[in-house]
N, CA, C and O atoms as a GROMACS GRO file, in nm:
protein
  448
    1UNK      N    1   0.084  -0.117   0.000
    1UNK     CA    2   0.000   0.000   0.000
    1UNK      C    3   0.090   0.125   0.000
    1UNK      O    4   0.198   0.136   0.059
    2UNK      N    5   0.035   0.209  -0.069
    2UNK     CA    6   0.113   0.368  -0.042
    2UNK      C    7   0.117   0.405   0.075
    2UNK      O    8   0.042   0.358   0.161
    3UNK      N    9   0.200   0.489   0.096
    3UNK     CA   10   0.226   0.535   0.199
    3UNK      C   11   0.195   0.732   0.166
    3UNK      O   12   0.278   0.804   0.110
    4UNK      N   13   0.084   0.769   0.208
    4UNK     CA   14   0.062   0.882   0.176
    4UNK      C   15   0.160   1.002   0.257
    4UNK      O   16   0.214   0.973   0.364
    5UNK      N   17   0.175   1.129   0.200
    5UNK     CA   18   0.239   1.229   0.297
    5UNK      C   19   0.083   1.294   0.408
    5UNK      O   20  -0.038   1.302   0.388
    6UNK      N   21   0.174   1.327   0.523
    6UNK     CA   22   0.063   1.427   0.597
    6UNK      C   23   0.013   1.567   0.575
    6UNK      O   24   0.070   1.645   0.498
    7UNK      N   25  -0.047   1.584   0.614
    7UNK     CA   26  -0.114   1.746   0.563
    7UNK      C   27   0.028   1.882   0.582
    7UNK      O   28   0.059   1.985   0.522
    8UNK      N   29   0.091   1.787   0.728
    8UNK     CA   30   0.220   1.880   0.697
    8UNK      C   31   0.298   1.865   0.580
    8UNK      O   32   0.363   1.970   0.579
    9UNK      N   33   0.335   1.794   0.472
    9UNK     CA   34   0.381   1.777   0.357
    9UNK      C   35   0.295   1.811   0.261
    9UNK      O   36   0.324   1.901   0.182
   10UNK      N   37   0.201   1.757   0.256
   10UNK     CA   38   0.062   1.775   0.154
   10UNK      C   39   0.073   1.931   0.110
   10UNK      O   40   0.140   1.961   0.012
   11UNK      N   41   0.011   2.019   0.179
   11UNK     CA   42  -0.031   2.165   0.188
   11UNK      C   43   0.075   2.254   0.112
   11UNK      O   44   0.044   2.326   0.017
   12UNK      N   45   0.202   2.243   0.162
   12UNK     CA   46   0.315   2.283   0.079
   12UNK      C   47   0.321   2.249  -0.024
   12UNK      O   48   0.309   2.337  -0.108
   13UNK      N   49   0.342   2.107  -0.072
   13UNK     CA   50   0.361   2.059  -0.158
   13UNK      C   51   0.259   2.122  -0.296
   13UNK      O   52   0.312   2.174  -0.394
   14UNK      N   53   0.104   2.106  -0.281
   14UNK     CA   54   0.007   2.155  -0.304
   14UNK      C   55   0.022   2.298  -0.336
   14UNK      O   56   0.004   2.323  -0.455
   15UNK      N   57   0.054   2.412  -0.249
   15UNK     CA   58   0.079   2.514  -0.234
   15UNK      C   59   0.156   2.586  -0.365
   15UNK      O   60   0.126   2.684  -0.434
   16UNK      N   61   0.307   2.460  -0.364
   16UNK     CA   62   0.366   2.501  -0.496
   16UNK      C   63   0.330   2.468  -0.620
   16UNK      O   64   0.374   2.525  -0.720
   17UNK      N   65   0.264   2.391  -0.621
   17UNK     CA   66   0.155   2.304  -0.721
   17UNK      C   67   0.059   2.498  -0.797
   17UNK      O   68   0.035   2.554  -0.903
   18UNK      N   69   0.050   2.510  -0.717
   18UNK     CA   70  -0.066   2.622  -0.762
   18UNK      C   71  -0.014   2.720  -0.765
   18UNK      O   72  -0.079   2.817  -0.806
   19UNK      N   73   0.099   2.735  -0.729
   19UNK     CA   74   0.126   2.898  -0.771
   19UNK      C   75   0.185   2.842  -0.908
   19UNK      O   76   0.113   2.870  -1.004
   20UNK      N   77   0.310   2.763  -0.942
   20UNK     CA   78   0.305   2.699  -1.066
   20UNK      C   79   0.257   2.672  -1.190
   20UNK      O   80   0.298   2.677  -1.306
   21UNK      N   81   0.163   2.642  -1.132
   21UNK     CA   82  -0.006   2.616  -1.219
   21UNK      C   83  -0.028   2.764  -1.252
   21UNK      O   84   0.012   2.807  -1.361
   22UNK      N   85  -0.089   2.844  -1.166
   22UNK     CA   86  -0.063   2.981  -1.216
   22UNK      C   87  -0.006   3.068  -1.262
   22UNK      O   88  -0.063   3.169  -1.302
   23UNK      N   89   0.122   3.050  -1.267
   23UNK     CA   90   0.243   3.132  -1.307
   23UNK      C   91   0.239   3.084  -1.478
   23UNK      O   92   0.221   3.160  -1.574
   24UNK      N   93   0.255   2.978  -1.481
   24UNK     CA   94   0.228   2.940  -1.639
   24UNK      C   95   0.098   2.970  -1.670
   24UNK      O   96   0.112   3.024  -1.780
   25UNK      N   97  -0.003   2.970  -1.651
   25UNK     CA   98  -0.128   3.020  -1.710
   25UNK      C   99  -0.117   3.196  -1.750
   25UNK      O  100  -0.164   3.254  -1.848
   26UNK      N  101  -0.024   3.260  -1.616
   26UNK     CA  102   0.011   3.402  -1.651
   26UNK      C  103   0.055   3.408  -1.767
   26UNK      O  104   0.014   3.501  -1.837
   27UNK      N  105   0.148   3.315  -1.821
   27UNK     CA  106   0.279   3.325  -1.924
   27UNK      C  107   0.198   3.320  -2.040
   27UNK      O  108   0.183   3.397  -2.135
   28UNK      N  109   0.134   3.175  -2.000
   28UNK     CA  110   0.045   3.153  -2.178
   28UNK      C  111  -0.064   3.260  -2.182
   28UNK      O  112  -0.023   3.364  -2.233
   29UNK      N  113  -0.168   3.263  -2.148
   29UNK     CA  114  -0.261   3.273  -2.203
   29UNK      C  115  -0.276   3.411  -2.188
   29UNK      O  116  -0.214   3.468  -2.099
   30UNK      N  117  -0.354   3.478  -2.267
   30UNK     CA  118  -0.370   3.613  -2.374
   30UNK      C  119  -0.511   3.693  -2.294
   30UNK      O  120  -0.517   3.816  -2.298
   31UNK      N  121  -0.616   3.615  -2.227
   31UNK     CA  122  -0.694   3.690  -2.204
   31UNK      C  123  -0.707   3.734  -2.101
   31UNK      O  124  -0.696   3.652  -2.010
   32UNK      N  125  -0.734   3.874  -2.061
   32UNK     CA  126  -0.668   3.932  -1.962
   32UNK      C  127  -0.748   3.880  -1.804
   32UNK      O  128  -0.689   3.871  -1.696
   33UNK      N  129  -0.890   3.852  -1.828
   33UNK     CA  130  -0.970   3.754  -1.699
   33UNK      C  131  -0.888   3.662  -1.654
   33UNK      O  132  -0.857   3.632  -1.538
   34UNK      N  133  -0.848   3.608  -1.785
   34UNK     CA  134  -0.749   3.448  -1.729
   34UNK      C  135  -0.634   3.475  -1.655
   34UNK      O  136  -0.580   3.402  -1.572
   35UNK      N  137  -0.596   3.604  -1.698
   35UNK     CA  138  -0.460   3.628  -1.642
   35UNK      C  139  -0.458   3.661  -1.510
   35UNK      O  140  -0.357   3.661  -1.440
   36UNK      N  141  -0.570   3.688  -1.475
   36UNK     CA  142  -0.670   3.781  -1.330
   36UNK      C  143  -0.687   3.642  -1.220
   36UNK      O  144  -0.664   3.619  -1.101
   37UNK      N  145  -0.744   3.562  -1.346
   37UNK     CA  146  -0.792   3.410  -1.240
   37UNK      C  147  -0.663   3.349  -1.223
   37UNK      O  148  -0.665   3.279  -1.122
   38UNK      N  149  -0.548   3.346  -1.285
   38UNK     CA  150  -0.424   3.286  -1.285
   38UNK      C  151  -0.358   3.390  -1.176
   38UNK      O  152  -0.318   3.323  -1.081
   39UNK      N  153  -0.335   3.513  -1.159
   39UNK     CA  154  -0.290   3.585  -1.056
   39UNK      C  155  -0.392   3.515  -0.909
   39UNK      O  156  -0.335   3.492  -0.803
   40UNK      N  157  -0.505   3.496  -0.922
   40UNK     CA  158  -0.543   3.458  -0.793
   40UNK      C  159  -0.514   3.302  -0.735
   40UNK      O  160  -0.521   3.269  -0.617
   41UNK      N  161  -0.475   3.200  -0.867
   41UNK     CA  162  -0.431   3.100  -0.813
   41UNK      C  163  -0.332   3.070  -0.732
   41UNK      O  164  -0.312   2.993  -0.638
   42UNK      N  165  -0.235   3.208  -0.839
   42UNK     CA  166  -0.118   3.148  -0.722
   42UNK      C  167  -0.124   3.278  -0.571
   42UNK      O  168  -0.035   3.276  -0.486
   43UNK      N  169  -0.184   3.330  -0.567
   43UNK     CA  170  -0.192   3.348  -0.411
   43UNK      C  171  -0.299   3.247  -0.338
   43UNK      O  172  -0.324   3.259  -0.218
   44UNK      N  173  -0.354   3.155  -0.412
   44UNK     CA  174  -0.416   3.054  -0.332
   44UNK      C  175  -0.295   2.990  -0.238
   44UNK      O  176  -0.291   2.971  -0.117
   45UNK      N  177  -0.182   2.960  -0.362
   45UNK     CA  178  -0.060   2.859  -0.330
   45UNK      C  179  -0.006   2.922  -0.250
   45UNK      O  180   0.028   2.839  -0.166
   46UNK      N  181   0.038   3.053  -0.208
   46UNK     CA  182   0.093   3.100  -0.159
   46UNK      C  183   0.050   3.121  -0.013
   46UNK      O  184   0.129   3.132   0.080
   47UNK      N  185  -0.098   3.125  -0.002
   47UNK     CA  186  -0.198   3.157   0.095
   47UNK      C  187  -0.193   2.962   0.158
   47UNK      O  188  -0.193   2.940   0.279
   48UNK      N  189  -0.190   2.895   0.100
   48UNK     CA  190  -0.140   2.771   0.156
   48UNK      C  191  -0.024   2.747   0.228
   48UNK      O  192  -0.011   2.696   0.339
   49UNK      N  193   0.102   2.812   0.113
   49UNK     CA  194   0.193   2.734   0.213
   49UNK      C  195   0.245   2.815   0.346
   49UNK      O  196   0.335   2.792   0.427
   50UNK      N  197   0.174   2.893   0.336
   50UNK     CA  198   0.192   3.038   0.451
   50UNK      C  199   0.171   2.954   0.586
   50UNK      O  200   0.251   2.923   0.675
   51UNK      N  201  -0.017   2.918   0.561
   51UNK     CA  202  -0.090   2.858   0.644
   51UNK      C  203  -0.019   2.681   0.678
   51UNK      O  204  -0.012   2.638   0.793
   52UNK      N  205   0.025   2.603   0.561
   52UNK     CA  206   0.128   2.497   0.628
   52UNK      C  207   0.249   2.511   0.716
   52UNK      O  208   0.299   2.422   0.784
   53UNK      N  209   0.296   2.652   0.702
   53UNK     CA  210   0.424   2.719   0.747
   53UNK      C  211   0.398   2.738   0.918
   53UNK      O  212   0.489   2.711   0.996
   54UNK      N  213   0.240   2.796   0.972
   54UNK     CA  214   0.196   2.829   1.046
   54UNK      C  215   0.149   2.736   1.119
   54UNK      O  216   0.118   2.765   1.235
   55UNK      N  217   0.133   2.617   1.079
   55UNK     CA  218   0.093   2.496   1.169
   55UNK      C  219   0.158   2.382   1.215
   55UNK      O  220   0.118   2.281   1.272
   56UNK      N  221   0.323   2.440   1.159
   56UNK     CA  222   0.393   2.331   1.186
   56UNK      C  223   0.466   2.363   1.339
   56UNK      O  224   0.499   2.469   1.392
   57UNK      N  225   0.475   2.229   1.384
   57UNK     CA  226   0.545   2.204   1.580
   57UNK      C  227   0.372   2.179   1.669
   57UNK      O  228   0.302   2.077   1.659
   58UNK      N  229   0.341   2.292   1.743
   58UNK     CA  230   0.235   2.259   1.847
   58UNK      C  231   0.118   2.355   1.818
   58UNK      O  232   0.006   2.311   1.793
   59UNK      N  233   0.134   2.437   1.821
   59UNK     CA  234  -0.008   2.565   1.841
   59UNK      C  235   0.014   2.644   1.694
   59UNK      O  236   0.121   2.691   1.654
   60UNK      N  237  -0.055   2.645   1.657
   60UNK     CA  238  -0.085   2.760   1.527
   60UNK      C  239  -0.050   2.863   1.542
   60UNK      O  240  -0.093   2.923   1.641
   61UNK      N  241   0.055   2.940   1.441
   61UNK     CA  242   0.081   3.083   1.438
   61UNK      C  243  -0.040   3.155   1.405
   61UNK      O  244  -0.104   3.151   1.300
   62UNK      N  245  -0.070   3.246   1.550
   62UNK     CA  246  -0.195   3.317   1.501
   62UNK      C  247  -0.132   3.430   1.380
   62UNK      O  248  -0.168   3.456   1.265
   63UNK      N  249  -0.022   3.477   1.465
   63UNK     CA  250   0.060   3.563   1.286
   63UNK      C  251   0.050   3.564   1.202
   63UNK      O  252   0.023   3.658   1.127
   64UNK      N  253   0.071   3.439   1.175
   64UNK     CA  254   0.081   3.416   0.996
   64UNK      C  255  -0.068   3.388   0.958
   64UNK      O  256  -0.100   3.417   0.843
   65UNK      N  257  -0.168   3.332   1.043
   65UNK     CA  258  -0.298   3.323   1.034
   65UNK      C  259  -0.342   3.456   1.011
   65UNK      O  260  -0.432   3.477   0.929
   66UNK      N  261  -0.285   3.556   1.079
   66UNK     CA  262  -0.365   3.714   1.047
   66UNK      C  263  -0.290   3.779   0.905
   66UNK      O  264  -0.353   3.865   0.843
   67UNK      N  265  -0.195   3.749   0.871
   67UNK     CA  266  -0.105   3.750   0.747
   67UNK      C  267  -0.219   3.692   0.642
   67UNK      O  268  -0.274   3.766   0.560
   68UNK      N  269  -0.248   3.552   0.652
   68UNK     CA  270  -0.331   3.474   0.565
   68UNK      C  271  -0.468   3.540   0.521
   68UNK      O  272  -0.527   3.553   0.414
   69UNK      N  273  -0.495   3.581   0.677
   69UNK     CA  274  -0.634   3.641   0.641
   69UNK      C  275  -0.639   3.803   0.551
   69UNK      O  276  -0.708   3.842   0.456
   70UNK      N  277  -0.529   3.872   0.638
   70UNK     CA  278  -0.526   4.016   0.582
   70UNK      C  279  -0.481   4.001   0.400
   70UNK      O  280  -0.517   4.078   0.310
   71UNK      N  281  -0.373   3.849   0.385
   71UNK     CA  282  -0.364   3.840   0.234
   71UNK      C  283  -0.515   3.829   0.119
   71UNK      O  284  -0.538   3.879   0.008
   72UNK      N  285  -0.584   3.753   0.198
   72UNK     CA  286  -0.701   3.737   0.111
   72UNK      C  287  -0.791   3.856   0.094
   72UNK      O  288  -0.849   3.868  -0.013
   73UNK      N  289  -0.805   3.923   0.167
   73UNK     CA  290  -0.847   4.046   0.197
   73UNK      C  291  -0.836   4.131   0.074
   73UNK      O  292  -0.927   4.185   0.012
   74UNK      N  293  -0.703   4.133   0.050
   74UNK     CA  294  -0.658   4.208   0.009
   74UNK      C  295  -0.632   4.170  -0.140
   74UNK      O  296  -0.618   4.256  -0.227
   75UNK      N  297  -0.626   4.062  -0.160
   75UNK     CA  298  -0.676   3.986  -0.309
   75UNK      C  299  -0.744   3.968  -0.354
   75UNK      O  300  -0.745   3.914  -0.465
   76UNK      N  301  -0.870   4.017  -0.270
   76UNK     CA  302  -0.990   3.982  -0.280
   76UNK      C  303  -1.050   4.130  -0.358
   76UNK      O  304  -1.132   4.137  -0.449
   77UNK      N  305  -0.972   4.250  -0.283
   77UNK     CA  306  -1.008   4.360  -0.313
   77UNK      C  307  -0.942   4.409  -0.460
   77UNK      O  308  -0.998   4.478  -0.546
   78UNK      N  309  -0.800   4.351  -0.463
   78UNK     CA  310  -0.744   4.378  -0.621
   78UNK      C  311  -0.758   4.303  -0.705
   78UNK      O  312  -0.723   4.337  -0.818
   79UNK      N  313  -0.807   4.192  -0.686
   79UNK     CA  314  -0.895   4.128  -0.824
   79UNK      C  315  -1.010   4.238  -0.880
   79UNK      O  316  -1.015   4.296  -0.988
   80UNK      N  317  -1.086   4.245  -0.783
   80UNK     CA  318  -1.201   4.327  -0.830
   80UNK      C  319  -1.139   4.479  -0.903
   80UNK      O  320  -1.198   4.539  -0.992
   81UNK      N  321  -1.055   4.506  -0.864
   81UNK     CA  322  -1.014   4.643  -0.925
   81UNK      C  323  -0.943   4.584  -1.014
   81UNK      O  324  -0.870   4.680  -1.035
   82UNK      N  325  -0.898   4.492  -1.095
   82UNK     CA  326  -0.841   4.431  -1.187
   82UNK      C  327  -0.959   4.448  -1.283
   82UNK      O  328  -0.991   4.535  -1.364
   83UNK      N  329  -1.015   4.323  -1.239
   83UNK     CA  330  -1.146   4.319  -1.326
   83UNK      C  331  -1.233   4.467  -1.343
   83UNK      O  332  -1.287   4.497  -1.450
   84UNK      N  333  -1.237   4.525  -1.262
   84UNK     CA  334  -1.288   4.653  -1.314
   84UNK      C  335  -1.224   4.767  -1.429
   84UNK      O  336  -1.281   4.859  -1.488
   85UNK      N  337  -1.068   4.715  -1.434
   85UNK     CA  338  -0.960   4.746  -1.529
   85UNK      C  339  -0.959   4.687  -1.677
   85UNK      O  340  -0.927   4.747  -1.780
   86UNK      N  341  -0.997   4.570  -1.667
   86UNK     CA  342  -1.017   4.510  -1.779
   86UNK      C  343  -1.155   4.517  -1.830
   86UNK      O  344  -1.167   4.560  -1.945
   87UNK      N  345  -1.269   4.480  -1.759
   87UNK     CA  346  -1.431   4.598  -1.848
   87UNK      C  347  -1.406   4.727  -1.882
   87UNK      O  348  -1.473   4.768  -1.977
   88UNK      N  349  -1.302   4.831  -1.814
   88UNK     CA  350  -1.267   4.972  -1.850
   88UNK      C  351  -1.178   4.935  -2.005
   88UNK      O  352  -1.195   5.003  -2.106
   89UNK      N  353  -1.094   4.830  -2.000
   89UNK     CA  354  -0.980   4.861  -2.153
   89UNK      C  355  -1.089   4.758  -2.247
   89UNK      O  356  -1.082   4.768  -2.369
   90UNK      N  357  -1.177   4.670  -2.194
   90UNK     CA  358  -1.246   4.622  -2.315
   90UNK      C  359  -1.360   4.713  -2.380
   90UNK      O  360  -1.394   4.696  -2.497
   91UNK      N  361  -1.422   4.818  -2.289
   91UNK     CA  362  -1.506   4.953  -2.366
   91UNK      C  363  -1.421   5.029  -2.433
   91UNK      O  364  -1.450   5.100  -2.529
   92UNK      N  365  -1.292   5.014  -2.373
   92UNK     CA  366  -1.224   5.166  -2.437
   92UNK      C  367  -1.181   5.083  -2.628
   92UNK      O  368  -1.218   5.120  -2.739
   93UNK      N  369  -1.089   4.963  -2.586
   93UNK     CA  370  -1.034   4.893  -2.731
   93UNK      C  371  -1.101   4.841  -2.779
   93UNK      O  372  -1.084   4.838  -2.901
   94UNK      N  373  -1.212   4.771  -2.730
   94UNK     CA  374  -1.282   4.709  -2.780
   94UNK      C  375  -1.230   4.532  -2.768
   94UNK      O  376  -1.273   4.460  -2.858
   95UNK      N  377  -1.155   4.476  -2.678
   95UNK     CA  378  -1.058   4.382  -2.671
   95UNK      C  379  -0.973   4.374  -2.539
   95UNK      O  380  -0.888   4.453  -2.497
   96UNK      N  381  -1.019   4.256  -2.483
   96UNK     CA  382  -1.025   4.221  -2.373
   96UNK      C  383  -0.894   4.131  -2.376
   96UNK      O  384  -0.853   4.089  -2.268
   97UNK      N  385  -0.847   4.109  -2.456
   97UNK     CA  386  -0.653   4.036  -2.516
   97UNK      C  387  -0.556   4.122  -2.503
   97UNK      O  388  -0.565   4.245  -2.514
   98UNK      N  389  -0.442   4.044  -2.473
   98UNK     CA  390  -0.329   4.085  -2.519
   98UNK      C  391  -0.240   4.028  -2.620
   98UNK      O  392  -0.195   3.913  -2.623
   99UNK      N  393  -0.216   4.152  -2.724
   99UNK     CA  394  -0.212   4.110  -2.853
   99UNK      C  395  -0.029   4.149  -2.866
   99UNK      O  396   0.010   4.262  -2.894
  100UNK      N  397   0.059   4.038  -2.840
  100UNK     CA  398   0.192   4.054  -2.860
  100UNK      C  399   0.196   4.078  -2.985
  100UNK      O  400   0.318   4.095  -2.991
  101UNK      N  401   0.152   4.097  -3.118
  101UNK     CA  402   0.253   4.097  -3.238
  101UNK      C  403   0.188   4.263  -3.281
  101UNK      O  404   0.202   4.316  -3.391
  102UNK      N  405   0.110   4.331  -3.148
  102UNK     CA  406   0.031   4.477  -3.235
  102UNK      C  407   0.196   4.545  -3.176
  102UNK      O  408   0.249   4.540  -3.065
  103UNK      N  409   0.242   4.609  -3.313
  103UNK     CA  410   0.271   4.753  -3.339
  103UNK      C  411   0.425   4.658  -3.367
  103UNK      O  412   0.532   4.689  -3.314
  104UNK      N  413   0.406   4.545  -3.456
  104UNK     CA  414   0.520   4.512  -3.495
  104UNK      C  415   0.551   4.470  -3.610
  104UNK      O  416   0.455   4.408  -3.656
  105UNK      N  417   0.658   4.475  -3.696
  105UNK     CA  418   0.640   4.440  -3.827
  105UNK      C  419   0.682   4.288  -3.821
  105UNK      O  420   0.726   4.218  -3.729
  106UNK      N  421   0.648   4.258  -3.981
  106UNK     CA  422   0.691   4.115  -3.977
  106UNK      C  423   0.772   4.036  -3.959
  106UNK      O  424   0.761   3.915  -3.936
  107UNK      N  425   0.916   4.141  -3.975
  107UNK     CA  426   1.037   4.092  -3.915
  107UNK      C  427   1.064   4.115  -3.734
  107UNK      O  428   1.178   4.111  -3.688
  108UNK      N  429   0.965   4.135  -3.662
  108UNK     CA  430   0.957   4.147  -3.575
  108UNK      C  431   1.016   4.265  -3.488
  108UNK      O  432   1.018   4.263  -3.365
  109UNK      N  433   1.064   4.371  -3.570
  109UNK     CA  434   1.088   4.519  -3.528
  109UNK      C  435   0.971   4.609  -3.531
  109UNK      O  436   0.865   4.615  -3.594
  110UNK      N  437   1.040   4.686  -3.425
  110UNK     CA  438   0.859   4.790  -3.390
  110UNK      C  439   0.865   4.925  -3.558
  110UNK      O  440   0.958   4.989  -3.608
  111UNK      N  441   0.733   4.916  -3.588
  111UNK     CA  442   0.711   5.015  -3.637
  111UNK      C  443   0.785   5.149  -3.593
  111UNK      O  444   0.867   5.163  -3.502
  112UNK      N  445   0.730   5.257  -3.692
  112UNK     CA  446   0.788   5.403  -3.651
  112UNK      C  447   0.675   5.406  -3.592
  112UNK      O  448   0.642   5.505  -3.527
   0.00000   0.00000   0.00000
């Protein structure tokens, strides 16, 4: 039978799993929501391994617990002003992408 890890291994492990996961979703993908939902994954991961960080030995760091909480808080509040950034540039351009090849020629030098 396997031998599974404990939640003290798990959570970290996990933790880097998702900011990972997110960090490449930042890289690839073009639409700027995704890029919004990919910025919040990896402070999921991050918001994990904080909280695995905080529970390891006997008693819970209430610290890093008020760290955890004040982080979400506060991700919670700049997503929304994200997203309110991106309905503002999709009325203004008309385009809710980011378009790497605008204002470049075909040989891949910028226009005048």
């Amino acid at each position: 039978m396997i031998d599974w890890p404990g939640p003290a291994l798990l959570y970290p492990i996990g933790g880097v799993f998702l900011f990972v996961l997110g960090l490449y979703a930042v890289v690839v993908r073009r639409h700027l929501i995704q890029k919004v939902l990919a910025l919040n994954v990896m402070g999921s991961g991050v918001f994990m391994v904080l909280l695995s960080v905080a529970a390891r030995g006997g008693a819970p760091d209430p610290v890093a617990q008020a760290l955890t909480l004040t982080g979400i808080v506060v991700a919670a509040s700049a997503t929304a002003f994200a997203l309110a950034l991106v309905v503002r540039l999709k009325r203004v351009t008309g385009a809710a992408e980011i378009d790497v090849r605008a204002g470049s020629d075909d040989d891949g030098t910028r226009g005048p």
